[in-house]
Residue frames as a rotation matrix with the C-alpha (Angstrom) as fourth column:
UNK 1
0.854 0.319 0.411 42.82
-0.337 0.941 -0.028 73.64
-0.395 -0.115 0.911 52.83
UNK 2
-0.206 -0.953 0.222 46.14
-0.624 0.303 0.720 71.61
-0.754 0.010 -0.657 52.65
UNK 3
-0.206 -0.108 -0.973 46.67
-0.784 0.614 0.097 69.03
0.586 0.782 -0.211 49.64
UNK 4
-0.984 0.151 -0.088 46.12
0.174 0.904 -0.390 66.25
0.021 -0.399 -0.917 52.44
UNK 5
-0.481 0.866 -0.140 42.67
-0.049 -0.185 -0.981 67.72
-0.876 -0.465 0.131 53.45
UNK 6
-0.173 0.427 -0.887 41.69
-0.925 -0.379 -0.002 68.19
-0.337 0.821 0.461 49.58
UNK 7
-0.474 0.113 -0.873 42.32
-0.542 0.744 0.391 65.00
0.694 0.659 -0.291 48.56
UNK 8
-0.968 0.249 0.028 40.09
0.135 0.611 -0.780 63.80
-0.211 -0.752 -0.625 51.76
UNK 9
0.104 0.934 -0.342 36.98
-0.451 -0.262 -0.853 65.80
-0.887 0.243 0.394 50.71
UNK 10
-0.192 0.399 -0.897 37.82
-0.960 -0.266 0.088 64.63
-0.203 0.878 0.434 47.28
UNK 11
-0.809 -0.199 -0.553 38.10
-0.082 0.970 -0.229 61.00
0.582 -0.140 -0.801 47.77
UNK 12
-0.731 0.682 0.026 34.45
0.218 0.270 -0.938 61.48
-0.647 -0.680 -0.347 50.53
UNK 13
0.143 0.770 -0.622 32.77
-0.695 -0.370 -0.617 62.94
-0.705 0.521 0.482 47.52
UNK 14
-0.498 -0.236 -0.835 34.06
-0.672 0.713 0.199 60.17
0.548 0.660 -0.514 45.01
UNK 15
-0.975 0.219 0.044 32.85
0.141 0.754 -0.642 57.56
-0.174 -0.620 -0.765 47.84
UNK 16
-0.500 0.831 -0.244 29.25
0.034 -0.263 -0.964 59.31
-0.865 -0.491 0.103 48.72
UNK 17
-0.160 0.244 -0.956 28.62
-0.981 -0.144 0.127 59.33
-0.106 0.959 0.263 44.80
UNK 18
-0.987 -0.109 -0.118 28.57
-0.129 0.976 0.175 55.97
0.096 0.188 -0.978 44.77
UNK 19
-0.458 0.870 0.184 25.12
0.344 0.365 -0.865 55.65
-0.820 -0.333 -0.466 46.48
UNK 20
-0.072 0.479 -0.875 23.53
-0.967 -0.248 -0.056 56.97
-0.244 0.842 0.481 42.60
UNK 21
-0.805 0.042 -0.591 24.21
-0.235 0.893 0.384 53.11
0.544 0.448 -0.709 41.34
UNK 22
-0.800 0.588 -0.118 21.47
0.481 0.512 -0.712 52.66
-0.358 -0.627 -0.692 44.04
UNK 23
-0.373 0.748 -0.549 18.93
-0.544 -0.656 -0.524 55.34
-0.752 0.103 0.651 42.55
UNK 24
-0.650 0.255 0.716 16.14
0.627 0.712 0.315 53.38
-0.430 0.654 -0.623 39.86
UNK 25
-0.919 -0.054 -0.390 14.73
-0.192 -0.802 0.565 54.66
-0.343 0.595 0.727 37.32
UNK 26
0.203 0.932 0.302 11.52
-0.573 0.363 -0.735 54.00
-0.794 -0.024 0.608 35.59
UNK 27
0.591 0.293 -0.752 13.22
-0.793 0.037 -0.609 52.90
-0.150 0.955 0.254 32.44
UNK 28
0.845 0.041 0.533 13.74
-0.115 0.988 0.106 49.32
-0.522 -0.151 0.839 31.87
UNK 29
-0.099 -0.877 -0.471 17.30
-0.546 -0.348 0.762 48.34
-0.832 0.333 -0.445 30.41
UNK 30
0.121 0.456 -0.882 16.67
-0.990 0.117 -0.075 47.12
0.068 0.882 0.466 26.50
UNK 31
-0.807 0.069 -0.587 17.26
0.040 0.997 0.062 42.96
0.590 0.026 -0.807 27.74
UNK 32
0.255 0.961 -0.110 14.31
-0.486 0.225 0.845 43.65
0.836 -0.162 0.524 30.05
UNK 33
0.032 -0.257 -0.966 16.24
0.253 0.937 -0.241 42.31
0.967 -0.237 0.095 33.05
UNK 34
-0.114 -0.057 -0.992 15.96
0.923 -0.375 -0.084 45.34
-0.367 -0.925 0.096 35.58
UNK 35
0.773 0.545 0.325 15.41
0.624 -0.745 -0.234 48.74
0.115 0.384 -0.916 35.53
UNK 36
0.075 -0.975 0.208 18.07
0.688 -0.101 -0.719 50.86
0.722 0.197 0.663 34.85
UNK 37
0.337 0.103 -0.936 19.79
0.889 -0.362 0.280 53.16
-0.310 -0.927 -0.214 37.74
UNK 38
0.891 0.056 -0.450 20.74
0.046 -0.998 -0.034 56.96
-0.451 0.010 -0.892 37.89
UNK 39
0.263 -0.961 0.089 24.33
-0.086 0.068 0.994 56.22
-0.961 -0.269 -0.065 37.15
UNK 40
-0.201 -0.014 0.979 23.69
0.739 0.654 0.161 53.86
-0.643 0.757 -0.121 34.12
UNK 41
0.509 0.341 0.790 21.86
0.859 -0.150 -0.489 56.60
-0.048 0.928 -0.369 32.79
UNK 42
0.709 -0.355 -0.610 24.51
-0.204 -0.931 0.304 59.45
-0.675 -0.091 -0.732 33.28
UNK 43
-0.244 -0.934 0.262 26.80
-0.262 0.324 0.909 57.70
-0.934 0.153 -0.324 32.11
UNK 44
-0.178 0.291 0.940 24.83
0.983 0.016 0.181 56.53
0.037 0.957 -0.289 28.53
UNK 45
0.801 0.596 0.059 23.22
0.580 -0.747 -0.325 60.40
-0.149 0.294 -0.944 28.24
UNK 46
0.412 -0.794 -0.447 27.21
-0.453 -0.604 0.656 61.59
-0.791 -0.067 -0.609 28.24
UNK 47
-0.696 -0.583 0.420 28.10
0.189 0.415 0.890 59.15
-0.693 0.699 -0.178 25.23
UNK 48
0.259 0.752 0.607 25.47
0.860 0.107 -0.499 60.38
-0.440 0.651 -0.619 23.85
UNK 49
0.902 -0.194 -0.386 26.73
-0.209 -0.978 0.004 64.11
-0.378 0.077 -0.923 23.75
UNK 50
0.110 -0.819 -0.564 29.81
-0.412 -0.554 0.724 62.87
-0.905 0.152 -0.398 22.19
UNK 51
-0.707 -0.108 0.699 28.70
0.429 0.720 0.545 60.56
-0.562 0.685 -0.463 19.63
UNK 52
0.081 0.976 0.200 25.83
0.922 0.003 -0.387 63.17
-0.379 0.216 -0.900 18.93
UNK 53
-0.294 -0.277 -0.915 27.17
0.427 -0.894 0.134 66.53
-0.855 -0.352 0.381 18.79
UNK 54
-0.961 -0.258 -0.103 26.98
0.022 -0.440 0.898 67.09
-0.277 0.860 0.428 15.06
UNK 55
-0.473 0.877 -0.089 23.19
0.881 0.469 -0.063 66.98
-0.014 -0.108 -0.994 15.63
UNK 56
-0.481 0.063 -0.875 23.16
0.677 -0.608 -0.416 70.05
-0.558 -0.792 0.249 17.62
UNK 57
0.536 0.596 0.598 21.49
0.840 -0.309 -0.445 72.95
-0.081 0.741 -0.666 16.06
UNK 58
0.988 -0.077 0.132 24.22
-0.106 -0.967 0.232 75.00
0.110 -0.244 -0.964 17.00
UNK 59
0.024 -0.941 -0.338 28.43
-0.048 0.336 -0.941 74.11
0.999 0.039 -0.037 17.32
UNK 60
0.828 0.398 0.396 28.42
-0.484 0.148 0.863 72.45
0.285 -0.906 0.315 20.59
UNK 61
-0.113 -0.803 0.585 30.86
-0.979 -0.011 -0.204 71.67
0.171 -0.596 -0.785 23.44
UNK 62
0.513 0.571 -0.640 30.35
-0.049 0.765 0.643 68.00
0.857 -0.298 0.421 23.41
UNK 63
-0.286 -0.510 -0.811 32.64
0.553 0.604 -0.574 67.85
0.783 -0.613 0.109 26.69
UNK 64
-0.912 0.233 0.337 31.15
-0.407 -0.607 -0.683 70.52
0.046 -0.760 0.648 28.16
UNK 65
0.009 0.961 0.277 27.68
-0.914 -0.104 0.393 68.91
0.407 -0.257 0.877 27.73
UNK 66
0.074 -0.016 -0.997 28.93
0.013 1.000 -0.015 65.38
0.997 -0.012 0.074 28.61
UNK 67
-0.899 -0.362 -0.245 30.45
0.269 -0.017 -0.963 66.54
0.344 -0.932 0.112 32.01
UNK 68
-0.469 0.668 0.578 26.82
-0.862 -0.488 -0.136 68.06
0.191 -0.562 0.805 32.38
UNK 69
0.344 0.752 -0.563 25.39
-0.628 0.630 0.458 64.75
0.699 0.196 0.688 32.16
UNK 70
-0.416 -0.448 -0.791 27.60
0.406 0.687 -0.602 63.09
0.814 -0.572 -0.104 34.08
UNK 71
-0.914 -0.232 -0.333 26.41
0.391 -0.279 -0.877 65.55
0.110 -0.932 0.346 37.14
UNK 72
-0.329 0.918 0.219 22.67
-0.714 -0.394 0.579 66.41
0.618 0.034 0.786 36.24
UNK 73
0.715 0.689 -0.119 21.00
-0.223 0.386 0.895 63.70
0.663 -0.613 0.429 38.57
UNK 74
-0.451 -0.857 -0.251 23.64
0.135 0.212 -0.968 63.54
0.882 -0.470 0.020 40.97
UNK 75
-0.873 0.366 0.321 21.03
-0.485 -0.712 -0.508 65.08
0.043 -0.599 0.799 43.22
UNK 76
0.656 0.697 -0.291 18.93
-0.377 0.636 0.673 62.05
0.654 -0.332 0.680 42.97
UNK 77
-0.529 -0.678 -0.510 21.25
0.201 0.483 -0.852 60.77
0.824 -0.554 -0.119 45.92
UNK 78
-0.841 0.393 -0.371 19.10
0.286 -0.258 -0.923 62.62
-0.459 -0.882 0.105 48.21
UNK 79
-0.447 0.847 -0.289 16.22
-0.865 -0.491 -0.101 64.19
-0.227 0.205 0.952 46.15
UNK 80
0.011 0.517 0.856 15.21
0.350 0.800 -0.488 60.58
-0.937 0.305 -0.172 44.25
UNK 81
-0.920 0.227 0.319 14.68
0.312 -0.066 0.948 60.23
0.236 0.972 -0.010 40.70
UNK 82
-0.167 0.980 -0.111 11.12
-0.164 -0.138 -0.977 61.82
-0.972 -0.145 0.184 40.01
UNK 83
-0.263 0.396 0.880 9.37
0.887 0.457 0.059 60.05
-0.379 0.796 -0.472 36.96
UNK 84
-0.980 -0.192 -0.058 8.93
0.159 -0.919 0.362 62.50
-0.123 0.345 0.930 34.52
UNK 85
-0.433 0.842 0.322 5.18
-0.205 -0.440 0.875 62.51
0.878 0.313 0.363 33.91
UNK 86
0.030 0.725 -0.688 4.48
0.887 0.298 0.353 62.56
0.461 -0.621 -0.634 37.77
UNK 87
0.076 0.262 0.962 2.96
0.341 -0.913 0.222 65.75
0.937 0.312 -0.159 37.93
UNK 88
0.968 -0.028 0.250 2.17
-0.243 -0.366 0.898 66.19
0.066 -0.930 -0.361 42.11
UNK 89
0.682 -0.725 -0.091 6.03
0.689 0.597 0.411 65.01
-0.243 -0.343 0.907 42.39
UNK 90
-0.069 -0.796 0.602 7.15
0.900 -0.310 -0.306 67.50
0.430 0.521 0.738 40.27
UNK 91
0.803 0.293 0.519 5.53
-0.034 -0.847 0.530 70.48
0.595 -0.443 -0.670 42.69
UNK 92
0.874 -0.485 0.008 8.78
-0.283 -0.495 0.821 70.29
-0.395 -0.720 -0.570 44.88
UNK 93
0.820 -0.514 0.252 11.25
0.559 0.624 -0.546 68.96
0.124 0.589 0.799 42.55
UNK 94
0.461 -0.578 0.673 13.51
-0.174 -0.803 -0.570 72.34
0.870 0.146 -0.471 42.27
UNK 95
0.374 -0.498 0.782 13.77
-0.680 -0.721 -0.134 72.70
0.631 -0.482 -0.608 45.67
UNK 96
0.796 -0.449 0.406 14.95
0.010 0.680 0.733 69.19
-0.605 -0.579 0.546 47.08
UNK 97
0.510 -0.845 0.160 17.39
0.827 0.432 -0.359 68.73
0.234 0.315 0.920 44.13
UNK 98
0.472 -0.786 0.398 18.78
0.122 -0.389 -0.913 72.12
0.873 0.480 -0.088 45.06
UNK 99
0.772 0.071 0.632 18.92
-0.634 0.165 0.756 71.05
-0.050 -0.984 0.172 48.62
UNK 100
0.731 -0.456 0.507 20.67
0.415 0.888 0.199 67.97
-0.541 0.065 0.839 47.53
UNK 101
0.492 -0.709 0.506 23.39
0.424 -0.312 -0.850 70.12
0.761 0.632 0.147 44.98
UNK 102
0.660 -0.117 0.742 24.07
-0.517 -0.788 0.335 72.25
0.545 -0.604 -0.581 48.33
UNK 103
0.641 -0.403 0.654 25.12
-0.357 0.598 0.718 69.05
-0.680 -0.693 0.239 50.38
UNK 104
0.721 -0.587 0.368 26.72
0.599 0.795 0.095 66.93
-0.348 0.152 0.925 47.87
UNK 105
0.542 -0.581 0.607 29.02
0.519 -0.337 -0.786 69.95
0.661 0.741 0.118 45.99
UNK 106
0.304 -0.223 0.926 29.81
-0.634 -0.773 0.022 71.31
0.711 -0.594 -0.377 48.95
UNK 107
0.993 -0.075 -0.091 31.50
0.100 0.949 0.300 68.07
0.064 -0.307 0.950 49.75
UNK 108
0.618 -0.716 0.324 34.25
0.736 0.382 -0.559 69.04
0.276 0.584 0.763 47.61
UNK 109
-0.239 -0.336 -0.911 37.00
0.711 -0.700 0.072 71.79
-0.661 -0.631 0.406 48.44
UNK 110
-0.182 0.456 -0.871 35.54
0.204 -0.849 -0.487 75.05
-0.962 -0.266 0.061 47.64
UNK 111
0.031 0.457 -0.889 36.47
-0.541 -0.740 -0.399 75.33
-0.841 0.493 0.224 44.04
UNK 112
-0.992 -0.112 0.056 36.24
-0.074 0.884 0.463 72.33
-0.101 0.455 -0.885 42.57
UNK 113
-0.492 0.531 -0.690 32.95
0.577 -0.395 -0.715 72.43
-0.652 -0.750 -0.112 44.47
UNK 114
-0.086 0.370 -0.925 31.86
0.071 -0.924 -0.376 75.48
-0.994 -0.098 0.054 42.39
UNK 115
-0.602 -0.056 -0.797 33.04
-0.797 -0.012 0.603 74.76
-0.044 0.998 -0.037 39.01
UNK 116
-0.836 0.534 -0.125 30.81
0.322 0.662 0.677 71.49
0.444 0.526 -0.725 38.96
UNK 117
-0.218 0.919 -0.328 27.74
0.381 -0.230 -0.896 73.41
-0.899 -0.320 -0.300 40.77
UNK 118
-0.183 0.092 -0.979 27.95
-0.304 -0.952 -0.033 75.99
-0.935 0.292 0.203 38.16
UNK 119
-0.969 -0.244 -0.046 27.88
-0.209 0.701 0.681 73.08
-0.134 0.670 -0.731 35.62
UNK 120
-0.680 0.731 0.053 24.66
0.733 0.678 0.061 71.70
0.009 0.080 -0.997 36.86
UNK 121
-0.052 0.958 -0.281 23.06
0.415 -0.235 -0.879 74.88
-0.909 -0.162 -0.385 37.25
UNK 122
-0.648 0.062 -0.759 23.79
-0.678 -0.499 0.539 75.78
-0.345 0.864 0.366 33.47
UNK 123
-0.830 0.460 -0.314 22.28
0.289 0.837 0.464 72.35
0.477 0.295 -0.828 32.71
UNK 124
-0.255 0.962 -0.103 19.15
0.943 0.224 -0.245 73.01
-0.212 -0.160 -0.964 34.78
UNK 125
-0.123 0.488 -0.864 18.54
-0.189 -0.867 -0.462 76.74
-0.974 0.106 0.199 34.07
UNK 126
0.131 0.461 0.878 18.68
0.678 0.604 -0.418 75.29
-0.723 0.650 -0.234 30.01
UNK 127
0.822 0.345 -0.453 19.58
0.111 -0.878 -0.466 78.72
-0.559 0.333 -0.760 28.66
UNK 128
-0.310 -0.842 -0.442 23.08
-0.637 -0.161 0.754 77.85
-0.705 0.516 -0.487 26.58
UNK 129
0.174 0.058 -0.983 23.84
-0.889 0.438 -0.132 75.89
0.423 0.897 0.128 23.50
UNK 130
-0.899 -0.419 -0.129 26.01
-0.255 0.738 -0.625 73.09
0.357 -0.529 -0.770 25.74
UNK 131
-0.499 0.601 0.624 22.62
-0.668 0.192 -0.719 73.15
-0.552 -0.776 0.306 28.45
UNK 132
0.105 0.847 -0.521 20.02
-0.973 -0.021 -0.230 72.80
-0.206 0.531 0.822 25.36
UNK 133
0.061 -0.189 -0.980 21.67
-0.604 0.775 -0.187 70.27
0.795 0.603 -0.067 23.31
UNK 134
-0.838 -0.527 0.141 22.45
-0.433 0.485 -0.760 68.21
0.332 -0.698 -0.635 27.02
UNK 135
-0.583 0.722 0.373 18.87
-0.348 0.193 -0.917 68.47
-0.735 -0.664 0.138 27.92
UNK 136
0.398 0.418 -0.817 17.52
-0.877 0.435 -0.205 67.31
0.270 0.798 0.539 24.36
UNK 137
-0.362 -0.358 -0.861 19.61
-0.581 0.809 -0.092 64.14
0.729 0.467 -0.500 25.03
UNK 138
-0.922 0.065 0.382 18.50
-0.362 0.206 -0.909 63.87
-0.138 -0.976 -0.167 28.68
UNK 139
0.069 0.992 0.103 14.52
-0.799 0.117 -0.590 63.64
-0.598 -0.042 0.800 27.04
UNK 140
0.070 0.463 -0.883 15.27
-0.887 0.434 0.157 61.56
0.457 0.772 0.441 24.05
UNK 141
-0.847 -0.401 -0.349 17.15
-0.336 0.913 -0.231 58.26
0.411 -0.079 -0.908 25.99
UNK 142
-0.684 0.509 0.523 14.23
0.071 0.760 -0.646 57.03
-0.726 -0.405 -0.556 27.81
UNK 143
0.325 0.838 -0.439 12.07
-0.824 0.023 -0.566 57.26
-0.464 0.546 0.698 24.84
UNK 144
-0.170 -0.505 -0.846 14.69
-0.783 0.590 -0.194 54.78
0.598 0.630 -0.496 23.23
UNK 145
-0.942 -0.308 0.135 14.69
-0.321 0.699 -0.639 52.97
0.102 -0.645 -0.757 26.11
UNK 146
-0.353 0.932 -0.081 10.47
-0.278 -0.187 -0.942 52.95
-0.893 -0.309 0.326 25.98
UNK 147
0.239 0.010 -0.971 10.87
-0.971 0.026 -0.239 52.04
0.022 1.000 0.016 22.11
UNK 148
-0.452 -0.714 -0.535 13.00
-0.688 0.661 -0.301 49.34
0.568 0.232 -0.790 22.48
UNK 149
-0.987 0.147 0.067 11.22
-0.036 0.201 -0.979 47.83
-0.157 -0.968 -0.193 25.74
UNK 150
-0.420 0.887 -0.192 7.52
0.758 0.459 0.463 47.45
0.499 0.049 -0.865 24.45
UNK 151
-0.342 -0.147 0.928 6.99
-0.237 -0.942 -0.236 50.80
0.909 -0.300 0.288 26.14
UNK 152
-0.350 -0.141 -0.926 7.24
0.787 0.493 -0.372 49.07
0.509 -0.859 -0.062 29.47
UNK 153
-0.712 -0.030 -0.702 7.47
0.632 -0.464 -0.621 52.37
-0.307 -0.885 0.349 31.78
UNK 154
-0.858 0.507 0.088 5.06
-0.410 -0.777 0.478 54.01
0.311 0.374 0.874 29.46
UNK 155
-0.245 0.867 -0.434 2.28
-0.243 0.378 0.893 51.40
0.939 0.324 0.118 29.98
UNK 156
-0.487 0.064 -0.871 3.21
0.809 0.411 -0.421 50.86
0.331 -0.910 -0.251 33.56
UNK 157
-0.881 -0.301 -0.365 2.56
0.441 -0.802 -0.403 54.15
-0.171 -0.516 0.839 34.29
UNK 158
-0.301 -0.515 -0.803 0.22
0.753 -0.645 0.131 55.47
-0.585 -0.565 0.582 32.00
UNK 159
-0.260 -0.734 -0.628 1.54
0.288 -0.679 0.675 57.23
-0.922 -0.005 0.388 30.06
UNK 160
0.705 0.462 0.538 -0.27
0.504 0.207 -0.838 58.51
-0.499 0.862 -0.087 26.38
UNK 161
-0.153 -0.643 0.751 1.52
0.978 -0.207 0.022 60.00
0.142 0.737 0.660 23.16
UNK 162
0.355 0.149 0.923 0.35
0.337 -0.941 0.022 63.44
0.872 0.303 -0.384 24.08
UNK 163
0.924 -0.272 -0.269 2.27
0.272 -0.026 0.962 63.20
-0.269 -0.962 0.050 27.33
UNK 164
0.216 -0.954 0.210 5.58
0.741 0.300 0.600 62.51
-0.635 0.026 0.772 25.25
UNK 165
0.190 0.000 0.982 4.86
0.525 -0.845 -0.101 65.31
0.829 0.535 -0.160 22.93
UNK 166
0.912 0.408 -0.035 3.98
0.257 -0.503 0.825 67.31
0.319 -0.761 -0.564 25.78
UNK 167
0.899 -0.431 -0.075 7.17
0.039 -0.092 0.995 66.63
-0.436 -0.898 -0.066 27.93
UNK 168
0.197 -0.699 0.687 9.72
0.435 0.691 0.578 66.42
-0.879 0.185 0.440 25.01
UNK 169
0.887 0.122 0.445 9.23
0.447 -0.466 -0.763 69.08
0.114 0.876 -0.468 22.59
UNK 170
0.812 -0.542 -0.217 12.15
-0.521 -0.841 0.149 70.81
-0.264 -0.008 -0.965 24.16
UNK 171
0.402 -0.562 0.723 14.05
0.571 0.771 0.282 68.50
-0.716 0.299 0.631 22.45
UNK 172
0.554 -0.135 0.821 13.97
0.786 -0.240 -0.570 70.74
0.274 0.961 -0.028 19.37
UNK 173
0.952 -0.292 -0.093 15.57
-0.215 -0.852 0.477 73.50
-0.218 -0.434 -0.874 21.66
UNK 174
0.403 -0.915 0.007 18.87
-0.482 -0.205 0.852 71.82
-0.778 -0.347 -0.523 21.27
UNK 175
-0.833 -0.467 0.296 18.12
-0.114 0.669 0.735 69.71
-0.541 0.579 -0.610 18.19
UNK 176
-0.052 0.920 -0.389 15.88
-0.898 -0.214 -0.385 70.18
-0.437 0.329 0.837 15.71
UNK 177
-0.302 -0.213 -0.929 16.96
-0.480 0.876 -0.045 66.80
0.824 0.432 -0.367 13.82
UNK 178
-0.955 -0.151 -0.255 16.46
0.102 0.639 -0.762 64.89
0.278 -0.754 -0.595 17.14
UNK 179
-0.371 0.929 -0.001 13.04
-0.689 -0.276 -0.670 66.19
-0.622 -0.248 0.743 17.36
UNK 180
0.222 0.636 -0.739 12.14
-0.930 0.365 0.035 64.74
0.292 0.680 0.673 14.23
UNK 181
-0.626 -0.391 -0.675 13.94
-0.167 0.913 -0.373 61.49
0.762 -0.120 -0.637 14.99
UNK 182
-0.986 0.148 0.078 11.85
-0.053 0.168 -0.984 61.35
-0.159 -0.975 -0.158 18.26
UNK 183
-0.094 0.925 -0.369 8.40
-0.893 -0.242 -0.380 62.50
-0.441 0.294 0.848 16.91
UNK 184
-0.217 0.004 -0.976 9.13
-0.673 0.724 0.153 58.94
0.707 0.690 -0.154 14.85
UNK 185
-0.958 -0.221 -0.184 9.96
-0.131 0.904 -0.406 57.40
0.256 -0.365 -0.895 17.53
UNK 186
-0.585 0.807 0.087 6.54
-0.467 -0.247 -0.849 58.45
-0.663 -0.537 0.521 19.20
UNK 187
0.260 0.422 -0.869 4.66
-0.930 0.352 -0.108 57.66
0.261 0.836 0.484 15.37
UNK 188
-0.400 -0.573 -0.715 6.56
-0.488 0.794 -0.363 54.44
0.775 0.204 -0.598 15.47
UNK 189
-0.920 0.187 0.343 5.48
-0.228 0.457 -0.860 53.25
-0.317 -0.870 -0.378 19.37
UNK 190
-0.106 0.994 -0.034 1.50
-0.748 -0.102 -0.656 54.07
-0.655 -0.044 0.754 18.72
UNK 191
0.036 0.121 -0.992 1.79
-0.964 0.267 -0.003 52.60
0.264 0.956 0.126 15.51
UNK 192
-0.575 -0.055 -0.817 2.80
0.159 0.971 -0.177 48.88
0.803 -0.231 -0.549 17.65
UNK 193
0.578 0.765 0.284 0.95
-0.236 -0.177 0.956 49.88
0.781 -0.620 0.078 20.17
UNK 194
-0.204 -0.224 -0.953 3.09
0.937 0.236 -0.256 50.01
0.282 -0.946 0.162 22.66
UNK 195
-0.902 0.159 -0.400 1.85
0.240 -0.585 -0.774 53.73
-0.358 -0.795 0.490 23.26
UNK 196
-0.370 0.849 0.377 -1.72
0.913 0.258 0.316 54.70
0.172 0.461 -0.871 22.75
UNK 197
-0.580 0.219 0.785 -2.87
0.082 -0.943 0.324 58.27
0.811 0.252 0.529 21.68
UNK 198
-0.966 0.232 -0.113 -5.01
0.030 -0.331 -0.943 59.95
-0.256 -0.915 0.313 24.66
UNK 199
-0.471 0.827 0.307 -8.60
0.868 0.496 -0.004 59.65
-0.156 0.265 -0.952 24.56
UNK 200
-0.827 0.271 0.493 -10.78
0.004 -0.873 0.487 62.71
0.563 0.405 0.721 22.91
UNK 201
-0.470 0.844 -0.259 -13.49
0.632 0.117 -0.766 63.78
-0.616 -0.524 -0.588 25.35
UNK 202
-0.931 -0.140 -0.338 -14.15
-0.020 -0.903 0.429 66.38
-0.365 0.406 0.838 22.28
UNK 203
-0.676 0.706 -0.213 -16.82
-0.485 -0.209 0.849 64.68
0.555 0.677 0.483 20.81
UNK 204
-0.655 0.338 -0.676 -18.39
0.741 0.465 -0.485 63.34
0.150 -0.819 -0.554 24.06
């Protein structure tokens, strides 16, 4: 591939990225005026990884985990965003977004292309310090955003406090301090009721 031909694939993948500003999320932006889109949140879950790093539970790459964020839902361009606590959605999740990493990285010339696949699958396999600490920030923002927001997408949805436990413990994988800070936030929602503990059929 010539330098003319590179900078064509790289300039159709810069373009075809665009269509993420179009992907919505469930989580409401903190004025309450729309719901926020795939972009918005790559882009906040990567300032998070550099304004957060000293969190980590481990010395962390904050640029290596930012660049993951920037490219972890890229693959809602074709797969969609799937709400985290929609369980039958999540039965094919894997294999559209890695349908959708195939087409869009394979946009780029070859090894460009490769070095940011190899990104996203370190981020989704979850098994480094950089992945952990990337995917702890990836769970906590929409709780903030669910804090801050009257738990809007929680109540649309839903959603109970033993869901967010549930789906969000690996938080502590990349941050024990962020765990606690989250586990508040959770205390902290119920407590206004904007989330509401799950109902005991125990003593039924």
């Amino acid at each position: 591939m010539n330098p003319e031909q590179r900078l064509d694939a790289q300039i159709r993948f810069i373009l075809e990225i665009d269509r993420l500003k179009s992907v919505l999320r469930q989580s409401w932006l903190l004025n309450e005026e729309r719901r926020e889109n795939s972009a918005e949140h790559s882009w906040h879950v990567a300032m998070m990884a550099l304004v957060l790093a000293e969190h980590a539970n481990a010395p962390v790459d904050a640029t290596r985990a930012a660049m993951m964020l920037m490219l972890h839902d890229i693959v809602e361009i074709d797969a969609g965003d799937t709400f985290a606590y929609d369980t039958a959605a999540h039965a094919d999740k894997e294999a559209r977004e890695r349908a959708a990493a195939d087409r869009l990285f394979g946009l780029l010339p070859q090894d460009t292309g490769a070095q940011l696949r190899a990104l996203w699958d370190e981020f989704e396999a979850a098994e480094t310090i950089d992945a952990r600490f990337a995917n702890a920030l990836d769970r906590l923002m929409p709780m903030l955003h669910n804090l801050h927001t009257q738990g809007r997408a929680w109540q649309a949805n839903g959603v109970t406090a033993d869901k967010v436990l549930a789906r969000n413990h690996v938080i502590a994988n990349g941050s024990s301090r962020l765990w606690d800070y989250a586990r508040g936030v959770i205390d902290e929602a119920v407590g206004k009721g904007y989330l509401t503990r799950a109902k005991d059929h125990s003593t039924e």
